[in-house]
Backbone as CSV, one residue per row, in Angstrom:
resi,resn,N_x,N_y,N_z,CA_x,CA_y,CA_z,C_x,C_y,C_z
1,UNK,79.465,19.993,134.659,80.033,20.838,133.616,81.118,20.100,132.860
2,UNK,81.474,20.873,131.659,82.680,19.948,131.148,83.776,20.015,131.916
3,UNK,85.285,18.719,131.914,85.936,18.120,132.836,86.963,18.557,131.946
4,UNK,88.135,18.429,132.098,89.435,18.315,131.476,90.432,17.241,132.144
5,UNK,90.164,16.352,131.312,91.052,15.024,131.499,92.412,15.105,131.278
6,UNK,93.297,14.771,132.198,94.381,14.301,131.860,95.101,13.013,131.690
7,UNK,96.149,12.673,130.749,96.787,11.023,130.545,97.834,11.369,130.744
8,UNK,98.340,10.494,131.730,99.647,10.512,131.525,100.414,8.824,131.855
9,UNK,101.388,8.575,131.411,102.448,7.520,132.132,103.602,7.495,132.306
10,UNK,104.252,6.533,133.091,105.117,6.762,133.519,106.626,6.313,132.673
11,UNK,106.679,5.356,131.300,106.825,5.201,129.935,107.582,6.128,129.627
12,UNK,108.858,6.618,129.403,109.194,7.751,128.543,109.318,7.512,126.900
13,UNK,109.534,8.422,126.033,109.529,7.989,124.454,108.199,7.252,124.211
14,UNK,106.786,7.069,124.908,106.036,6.606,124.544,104.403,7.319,124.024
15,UNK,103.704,7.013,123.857,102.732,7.644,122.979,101.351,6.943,123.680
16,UNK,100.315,7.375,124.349,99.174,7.144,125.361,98.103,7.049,124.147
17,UNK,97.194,6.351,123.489,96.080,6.873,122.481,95.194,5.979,123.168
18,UNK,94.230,6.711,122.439,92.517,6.667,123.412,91.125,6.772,122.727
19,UNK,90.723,5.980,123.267,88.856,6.025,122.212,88.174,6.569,123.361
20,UNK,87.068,7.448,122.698,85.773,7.858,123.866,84.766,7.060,123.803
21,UNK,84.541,6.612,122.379,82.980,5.439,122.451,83.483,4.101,122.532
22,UNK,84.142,4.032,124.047,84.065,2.512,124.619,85.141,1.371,124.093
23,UNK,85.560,1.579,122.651,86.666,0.833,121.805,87.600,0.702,122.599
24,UNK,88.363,-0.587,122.421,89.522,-0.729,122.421,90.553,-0.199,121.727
25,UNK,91.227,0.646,122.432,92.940,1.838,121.753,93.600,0.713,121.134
26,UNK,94.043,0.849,120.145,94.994,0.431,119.716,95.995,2.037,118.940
27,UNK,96.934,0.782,118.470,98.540,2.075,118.084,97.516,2.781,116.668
28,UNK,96.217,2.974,116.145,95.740,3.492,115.310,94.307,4.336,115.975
29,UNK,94.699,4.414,117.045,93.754,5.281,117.836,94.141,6.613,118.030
30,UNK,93.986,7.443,118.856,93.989,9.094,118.527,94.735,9.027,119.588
31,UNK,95.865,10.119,119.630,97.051,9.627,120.280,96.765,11.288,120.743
32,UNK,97.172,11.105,121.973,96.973,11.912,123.222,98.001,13.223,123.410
33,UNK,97.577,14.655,122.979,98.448,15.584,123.142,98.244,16.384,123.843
34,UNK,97.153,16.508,124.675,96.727,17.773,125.715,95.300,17.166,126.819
35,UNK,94.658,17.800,127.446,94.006,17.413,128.116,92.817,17.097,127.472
36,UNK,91.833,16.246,127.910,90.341,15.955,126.914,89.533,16.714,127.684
37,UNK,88.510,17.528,126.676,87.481,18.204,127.123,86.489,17.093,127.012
38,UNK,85.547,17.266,127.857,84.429,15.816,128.481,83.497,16.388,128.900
39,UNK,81.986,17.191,128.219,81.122,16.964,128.474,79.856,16.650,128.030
40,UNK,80.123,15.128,127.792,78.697,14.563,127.844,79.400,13.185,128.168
41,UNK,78.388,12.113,128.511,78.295,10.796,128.925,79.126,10.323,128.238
42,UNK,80.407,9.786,129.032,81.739,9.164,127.878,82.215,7.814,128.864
43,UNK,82.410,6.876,127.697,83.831,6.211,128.497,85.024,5.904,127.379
44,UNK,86.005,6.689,128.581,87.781,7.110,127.944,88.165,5.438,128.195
45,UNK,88.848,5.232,127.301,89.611,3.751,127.463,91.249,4.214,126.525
46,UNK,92.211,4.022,127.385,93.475,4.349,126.928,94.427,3.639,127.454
47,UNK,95.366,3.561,126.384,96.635,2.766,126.413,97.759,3.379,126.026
48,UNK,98.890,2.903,126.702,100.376,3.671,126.172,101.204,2.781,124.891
49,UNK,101.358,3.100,124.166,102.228,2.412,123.090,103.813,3.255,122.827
50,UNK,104.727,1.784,122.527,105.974,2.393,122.136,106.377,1.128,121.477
51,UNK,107.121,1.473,120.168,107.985,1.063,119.422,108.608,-0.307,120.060
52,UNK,108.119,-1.349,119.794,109.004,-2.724,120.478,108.659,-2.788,121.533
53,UNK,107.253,-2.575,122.558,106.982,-2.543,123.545,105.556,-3.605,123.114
54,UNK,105.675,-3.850,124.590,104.148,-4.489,124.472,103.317,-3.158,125.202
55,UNK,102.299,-3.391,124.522,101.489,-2.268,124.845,101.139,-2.658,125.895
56,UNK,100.651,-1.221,126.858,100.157,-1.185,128.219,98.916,-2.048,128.555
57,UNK,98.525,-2.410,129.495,97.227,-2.808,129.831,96.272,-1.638,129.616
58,UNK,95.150,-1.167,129.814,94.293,-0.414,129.693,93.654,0.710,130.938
59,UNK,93.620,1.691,130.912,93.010,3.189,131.919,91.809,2.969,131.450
60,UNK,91.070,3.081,132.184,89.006,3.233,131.832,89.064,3.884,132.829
61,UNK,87.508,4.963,132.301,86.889,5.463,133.481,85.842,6.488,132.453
62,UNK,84.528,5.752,132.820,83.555,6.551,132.471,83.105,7.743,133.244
63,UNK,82.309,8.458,132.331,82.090,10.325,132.999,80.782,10.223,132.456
64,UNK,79.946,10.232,133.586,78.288,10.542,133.512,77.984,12.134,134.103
65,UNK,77.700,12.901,133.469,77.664,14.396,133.912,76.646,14.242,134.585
66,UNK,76.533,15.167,135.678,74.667,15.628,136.270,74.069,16.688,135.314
67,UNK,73.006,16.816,135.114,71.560,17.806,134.721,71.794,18.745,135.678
68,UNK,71.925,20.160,134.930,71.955,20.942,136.259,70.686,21.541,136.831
69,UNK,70.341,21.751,138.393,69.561,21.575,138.749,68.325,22.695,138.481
70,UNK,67.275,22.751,138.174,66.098,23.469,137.866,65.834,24.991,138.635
71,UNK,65.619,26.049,137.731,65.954,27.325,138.290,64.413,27.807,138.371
72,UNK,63.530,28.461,139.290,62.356,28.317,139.301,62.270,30.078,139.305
73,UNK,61.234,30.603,138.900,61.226,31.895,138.340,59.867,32.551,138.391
74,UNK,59.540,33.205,139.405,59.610,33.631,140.610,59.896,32.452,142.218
75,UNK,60.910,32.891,142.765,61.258,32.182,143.253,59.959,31.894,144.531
76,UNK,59.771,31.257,145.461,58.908,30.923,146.625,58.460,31.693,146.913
77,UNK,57.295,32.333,147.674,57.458,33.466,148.849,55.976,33.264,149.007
78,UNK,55.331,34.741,149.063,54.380,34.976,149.780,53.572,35.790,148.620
79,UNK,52.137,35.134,148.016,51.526,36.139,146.460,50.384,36.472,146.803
80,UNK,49.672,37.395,146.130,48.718,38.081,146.429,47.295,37.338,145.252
81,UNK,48.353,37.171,144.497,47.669,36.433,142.556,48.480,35.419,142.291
82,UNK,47.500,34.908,141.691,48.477,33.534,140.657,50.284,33.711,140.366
83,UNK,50.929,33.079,140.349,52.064,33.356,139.749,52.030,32.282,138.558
84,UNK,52.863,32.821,137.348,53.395,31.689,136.072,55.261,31.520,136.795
85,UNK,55.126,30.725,136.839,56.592,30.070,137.743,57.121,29.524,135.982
86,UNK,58.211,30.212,135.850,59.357,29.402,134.579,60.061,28.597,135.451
87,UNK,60.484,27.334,134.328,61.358,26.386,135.350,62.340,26.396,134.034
88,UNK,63.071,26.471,134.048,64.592,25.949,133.331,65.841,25.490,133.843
89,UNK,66.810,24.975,132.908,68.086,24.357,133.750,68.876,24.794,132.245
90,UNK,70.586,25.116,132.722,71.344,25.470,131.849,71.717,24.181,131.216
91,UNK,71.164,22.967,131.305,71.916,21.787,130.430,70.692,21.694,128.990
92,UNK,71.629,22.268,128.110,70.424,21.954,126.678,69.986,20.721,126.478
93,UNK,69.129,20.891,126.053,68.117,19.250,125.915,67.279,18.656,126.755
94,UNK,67.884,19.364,127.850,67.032,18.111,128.927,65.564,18.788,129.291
95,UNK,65.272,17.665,129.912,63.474,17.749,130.216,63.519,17.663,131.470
96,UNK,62.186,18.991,131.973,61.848,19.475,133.400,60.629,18.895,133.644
97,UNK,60.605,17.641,134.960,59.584,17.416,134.984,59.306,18.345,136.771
98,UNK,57.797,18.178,136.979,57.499,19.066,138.281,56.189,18.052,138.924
99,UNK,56.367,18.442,140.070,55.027,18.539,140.905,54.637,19.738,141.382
100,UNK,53.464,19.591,142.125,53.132,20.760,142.753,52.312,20.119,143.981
101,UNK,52.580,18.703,144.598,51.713,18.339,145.529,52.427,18.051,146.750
102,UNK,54.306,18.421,146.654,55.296,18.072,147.811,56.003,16.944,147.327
103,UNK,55.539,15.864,146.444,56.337,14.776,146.127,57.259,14.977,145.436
104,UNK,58.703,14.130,144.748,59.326,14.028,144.400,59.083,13.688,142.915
105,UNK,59.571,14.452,141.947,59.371,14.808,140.549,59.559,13.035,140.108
106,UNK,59.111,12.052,139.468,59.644,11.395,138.488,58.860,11.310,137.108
107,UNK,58.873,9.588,136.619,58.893,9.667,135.458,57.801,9.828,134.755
108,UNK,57.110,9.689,135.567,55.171,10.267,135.462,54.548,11.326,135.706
109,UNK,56.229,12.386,136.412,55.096,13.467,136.756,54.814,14.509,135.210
110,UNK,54.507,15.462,135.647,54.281,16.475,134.659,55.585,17.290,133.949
111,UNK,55.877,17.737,132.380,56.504,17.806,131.995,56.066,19.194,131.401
112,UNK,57.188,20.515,131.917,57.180,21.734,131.578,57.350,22.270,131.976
113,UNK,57.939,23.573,130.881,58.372,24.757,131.061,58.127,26.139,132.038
114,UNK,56.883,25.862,132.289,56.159,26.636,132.973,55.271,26.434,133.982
115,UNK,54.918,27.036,134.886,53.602,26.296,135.566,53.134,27.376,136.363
116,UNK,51.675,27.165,136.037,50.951,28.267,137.019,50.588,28.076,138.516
117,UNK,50.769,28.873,139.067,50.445,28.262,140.796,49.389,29.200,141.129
118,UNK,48.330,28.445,141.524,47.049,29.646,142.014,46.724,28.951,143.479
119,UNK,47.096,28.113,144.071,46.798,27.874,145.511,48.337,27.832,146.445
120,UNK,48.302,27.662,147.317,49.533,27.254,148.262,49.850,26.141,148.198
121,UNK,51.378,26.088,147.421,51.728,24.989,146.401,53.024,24.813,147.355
122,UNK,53.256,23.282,147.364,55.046,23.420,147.131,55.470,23.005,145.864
123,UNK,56.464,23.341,144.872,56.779,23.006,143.843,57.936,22.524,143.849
124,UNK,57.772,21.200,143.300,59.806,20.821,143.071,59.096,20.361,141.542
125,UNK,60.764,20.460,141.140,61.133,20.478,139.844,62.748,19.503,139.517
126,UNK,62.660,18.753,138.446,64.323,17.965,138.291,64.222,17.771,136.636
127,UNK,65.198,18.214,136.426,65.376,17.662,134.883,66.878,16.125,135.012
128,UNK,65.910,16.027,133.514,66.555,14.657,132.993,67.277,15.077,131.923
129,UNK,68.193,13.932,131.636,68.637,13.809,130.379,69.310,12.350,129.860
130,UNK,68.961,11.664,129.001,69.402,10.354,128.554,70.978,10.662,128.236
131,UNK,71.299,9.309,129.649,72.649,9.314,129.407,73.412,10.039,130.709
132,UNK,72.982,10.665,131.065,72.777,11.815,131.825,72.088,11.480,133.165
133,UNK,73.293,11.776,135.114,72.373,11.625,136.131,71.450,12.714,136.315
134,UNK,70.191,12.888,136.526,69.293,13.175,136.879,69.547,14.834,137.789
135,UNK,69.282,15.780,137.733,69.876,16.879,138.433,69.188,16.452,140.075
136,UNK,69.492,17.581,140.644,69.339,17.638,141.942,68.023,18.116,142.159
137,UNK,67.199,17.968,142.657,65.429,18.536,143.064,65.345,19.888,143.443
138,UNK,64.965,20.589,142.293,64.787,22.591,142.783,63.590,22.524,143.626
139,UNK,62.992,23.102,145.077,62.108,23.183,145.580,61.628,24.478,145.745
140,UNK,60.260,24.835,146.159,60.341,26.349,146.914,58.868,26.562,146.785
141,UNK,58.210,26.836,148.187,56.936,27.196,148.343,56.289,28.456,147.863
142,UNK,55.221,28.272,147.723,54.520,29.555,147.307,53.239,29.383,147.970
143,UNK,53.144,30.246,148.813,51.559,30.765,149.294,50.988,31.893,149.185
144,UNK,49.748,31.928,148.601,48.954,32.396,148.416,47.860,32.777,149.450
145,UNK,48.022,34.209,149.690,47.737,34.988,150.314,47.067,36.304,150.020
146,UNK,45.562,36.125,150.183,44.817,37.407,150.025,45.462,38.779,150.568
147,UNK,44.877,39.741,149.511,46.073,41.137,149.673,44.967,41.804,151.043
148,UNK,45.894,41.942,152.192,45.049,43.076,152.860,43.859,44.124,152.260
149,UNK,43.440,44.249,152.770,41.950,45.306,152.165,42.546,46.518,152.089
150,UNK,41.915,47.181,151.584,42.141,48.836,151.405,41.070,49.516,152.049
151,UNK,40.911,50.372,152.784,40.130,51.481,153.541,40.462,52.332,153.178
152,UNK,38.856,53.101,152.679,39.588,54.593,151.665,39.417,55.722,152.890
153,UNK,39.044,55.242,154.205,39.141,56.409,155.325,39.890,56.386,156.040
154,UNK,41.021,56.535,156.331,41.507,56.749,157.501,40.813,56.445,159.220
155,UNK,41.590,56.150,159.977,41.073,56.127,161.566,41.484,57.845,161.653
156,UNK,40.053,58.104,162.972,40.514,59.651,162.982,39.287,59.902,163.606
157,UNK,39.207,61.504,163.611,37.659,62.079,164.480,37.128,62.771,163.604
158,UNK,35.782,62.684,163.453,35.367,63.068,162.396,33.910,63.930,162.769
159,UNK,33.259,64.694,162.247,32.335,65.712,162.673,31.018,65.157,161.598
160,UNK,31.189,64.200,160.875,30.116,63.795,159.928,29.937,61.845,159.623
161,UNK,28.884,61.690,158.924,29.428,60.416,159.162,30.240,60.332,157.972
162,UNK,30.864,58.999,157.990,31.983,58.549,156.785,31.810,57.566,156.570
163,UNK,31.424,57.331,154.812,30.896,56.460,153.991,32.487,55.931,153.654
164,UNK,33.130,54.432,153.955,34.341,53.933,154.072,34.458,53.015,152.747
165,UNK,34.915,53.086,151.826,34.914,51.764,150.789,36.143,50.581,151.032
166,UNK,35.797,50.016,151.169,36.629,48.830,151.387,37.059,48.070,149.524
167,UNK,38.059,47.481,149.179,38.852,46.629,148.543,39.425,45.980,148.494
168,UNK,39.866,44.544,147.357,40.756,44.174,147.941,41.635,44.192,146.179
169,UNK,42.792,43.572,145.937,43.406,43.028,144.948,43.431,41.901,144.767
170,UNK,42.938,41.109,145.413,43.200,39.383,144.783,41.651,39.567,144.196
171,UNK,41.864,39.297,142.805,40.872,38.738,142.656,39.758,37.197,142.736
172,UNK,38.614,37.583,143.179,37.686,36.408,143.747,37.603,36.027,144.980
173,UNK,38.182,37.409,145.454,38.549,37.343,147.063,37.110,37.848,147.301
174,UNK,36.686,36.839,149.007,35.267,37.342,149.759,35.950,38.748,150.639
175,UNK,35.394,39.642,150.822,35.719,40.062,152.172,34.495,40.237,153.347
176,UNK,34.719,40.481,154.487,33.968,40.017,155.466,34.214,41.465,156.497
177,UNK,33.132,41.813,157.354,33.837,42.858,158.666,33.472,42.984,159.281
178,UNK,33.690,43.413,161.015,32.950,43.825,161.937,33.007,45.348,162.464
179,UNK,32.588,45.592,163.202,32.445,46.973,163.883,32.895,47.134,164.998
180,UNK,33.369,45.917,165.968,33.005,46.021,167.471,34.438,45.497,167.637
181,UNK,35.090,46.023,166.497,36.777,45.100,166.894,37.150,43.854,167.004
182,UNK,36.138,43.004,166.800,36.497,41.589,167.121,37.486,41.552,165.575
183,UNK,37.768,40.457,165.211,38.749,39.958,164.064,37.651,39.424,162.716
184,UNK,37.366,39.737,161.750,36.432,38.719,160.954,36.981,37.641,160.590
185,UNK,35.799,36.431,160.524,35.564,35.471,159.665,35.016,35.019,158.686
186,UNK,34.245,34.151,158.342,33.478,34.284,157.058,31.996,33.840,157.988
187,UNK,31.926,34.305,159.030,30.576,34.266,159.410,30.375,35.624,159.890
188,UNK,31.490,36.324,159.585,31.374,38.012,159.648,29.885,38.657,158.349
189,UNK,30.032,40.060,158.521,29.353,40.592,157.744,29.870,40.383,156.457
190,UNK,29.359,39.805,154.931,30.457,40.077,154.124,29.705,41.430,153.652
191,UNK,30.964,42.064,152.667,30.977,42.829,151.808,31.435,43.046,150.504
192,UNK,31.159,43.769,149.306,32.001,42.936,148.009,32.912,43.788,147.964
193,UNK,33.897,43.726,147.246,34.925,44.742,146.960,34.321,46.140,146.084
194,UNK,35.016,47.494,146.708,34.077,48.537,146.123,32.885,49.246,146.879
195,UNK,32.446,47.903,147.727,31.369,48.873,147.887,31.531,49.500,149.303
196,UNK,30.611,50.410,149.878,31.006,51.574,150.582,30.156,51.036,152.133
197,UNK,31.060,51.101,152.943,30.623,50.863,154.748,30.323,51.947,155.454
198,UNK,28.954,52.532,155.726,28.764,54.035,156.427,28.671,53.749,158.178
199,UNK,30.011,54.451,158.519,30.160,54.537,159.814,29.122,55.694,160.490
200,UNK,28.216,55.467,161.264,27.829,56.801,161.910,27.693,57.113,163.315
201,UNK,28.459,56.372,163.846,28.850,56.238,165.609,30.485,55.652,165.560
202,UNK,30.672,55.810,166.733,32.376,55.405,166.464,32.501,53.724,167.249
203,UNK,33.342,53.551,166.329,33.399,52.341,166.053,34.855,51.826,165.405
204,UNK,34.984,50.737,165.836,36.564,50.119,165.075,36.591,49.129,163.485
205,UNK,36.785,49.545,162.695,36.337,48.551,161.378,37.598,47.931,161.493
206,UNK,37.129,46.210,161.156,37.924,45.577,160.626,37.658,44.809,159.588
207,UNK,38.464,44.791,158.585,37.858,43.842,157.167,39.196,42.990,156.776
208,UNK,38.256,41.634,156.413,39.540,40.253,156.306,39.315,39.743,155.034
209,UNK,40.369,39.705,154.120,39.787,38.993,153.002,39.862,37.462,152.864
210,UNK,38.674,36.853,152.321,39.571,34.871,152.316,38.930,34.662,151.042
211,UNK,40.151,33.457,150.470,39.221,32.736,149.135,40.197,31.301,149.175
212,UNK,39.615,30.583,148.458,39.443,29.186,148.492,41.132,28.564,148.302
213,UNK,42.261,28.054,148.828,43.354,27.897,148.523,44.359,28.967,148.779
214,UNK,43.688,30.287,149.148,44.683,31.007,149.765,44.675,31.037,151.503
215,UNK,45.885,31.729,151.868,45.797,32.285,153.298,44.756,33.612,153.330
216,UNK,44.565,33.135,154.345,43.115,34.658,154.655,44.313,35.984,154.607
217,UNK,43.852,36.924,154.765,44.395,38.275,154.134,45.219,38.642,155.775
218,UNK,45.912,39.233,155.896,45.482,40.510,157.308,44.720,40.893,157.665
219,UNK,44.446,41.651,158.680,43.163,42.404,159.136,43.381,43.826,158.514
220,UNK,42.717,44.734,157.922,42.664,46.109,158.113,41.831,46.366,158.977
221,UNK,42.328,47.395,159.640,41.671,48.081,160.884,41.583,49.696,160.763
222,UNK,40.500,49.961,161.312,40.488,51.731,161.536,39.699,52.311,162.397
223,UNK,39.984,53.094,163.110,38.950,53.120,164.414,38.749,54.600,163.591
224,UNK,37.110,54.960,164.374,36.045,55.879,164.175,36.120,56.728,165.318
225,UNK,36.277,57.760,165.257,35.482,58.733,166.648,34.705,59.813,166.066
226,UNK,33.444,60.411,166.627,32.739,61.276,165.900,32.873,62.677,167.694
227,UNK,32.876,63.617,166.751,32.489,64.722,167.175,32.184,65.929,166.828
228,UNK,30.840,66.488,167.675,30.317,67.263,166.850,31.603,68.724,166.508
229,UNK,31.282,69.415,165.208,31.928,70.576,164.749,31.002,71.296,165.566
230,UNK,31.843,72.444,166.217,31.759,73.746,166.954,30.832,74.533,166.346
231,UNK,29.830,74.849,166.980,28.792,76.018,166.256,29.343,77.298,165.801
232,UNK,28.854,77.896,164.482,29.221,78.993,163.754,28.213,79.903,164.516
233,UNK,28.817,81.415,165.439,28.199,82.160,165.978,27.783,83.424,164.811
234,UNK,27.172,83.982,164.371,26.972,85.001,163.421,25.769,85.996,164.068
235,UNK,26.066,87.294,163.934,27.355,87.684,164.416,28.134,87.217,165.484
236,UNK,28.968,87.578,165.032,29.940,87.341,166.232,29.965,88.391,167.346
237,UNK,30.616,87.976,168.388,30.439,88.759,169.809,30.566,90.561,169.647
238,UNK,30.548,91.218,169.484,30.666,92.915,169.743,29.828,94.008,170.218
239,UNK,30.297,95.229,169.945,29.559,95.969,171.502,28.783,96.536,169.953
240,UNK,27.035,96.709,170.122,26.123,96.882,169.499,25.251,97.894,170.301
241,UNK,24.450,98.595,169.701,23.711,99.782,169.773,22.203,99.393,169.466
242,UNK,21.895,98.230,169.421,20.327,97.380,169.195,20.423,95.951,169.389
243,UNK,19.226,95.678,169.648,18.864,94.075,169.442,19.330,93.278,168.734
244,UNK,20.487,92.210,168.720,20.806,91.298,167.183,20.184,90.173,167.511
245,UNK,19.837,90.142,166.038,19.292,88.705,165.542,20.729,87.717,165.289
246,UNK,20.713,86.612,166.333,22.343,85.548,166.810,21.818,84.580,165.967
247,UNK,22.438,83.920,164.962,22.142,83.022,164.239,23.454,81.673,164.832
248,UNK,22.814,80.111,164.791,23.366,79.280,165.445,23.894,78.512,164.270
249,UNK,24.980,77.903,163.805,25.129,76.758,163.071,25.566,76.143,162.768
250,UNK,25.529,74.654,162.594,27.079,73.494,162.647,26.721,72.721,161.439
251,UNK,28.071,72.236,160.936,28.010,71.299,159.961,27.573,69.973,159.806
252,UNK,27.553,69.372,161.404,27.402,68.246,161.986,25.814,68.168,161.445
253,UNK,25.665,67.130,160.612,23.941,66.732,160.848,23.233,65.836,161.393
254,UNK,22.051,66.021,161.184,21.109,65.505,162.353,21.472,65.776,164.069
255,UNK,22.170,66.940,164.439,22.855,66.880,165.498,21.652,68.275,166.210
256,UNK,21.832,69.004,167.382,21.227,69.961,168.035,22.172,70.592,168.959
257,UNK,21.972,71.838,168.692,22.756,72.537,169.296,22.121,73.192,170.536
258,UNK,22.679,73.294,171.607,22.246,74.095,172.715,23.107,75.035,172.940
259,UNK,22.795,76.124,174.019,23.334,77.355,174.184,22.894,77.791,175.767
260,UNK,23.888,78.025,175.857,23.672,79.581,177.382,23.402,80.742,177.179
261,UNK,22.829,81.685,177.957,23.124,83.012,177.840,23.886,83.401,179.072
262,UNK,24.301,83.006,179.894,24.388,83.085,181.314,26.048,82.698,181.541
263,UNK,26.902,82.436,180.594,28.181,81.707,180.734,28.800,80.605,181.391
264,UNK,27.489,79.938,181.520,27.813,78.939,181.369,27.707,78.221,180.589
265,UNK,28.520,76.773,181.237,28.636,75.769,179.526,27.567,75.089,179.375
266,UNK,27.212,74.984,178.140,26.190,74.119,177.444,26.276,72.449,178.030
267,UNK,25.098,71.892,177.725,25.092,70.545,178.793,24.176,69.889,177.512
268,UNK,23.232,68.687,177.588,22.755,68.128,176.696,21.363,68.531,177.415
269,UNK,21.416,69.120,178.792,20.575,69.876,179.370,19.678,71.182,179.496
270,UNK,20.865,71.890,178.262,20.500,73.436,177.893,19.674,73.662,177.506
């Protein structure tokens, strides 16, 4: 950032003057009344003068500022999609160069403002500036990571079967699943996003998403239990004066219902 220089000597009644571009001060140089503001690439060269004096020997000392270091925008983490990563630095002028392969930015690498990251990248970034040291190396990973799946059913008990749609959000993502609880891979079942998984025995779904440069997804999981819905008695039980016609019926399909008359419980035997 800019510096604030001070001159001073030890000379009383005398007068300090000073060049910034490198000259030799003489008594027709810019004569020193407050502190020097300094920022960009300078060298101060100053001398004290007085009336019948031999002038001082000479103060030097050059000031090379740093580039300040590259601000990356979205910072590292963990994405579901591409990110556009802004890179900037508060020193005007200067140029952001980047990688995205772990190496160290120089004078060959790539030059810009922006950069898209669609695989699991590390990105460093350094700006330059002529005249100017080199800022400090902005780093920060980004992986890319398929979004967990979506299951539009719930785990639960269910009296019918349930047609399950699976999704995902990354797009160009595979997804893959099993039934039997194991974990998928991509030698799992695939499935595309959208379309619908009909559970009709109980069973544990799991669906994994993977695509090329990302981390595979999470697992979604949901376990299945089926049981049949309770038969609708019509009429229902009461004290009657004739023969009723007992009508049997459940929602459950393809299922069979059995019955007692005798009070006892129904068996798969009845």
């Amino acid at each position: 950032g800019t510096q604030a220089v001070t001159l001073s000597t030890t000379t009383p009644s005398s007068t300090i003057r000073y060049t910034l571009d490198g000259a030799t001060p003489t008594v027709a140089s810019a004569a020193y009344t407050g502190p020097l503001s300094i920022s960009t690439p300078t060298t101060l060269r100053a001398a004290t003068f007085r009336s019948g004096w031999t002038a001082s020997s000479e103060a030097t000392a050059t000031f090379t500022p740093t580039v300040a270091a590259p601000t990356l925008s979205p910072a590292g983490g963990i994405f579901s999609a591409p990110q556009t990563v802004t890179l900037s630095t508060a020193t005007p002028g200067a140029t952001i160069r980047y990688t995205t392969d772990g190496t160290d930015p120089g004078p060959g690498s790539p030059v810009g403002a922006s950069v898209t990251v669609s695989a699991t990248t590390t990105l460093k970034a350094r700006a330059t500036l002529a005249g100017w040291a080199d800022s400090p190396i902005s780093a920060a990973d980004y992986e890319m990571q398929v979004a967990t799946p979506g299951l539009s059913v719930p785990s639960g008990t269910y009296s019918a079967d349930q047609s399950v749609m699976v999704s995902t959000a990354t797009p160009g993502a595979s997804l893959y699943y099993t039934l039997d609880g194991v974990d998928p891979t991509t030698a799992s079942t695939p499935v595309a996003s959208g379309a619908t998984i009909t559970i009709s025995s109980g069973a544990t779904l799991k669906v994994r998403g993977f695509k090329s440069g990302y981390t595979s997804s999470a697992v979604a999981s949901a376990t299945y239990a089926f049981a049949a819905a309770a038969p609708v008695i019509s009429p229902a039980g009461a004290v009657f004066s004739g023969t009723q016609a007992v009508t049997l019926s459940t929602t459950t399909p393809s299922s069979t219902i059995r019955y007692t008359l005798d009070g006892a419980t129904p068996t798969v035997a009845s």
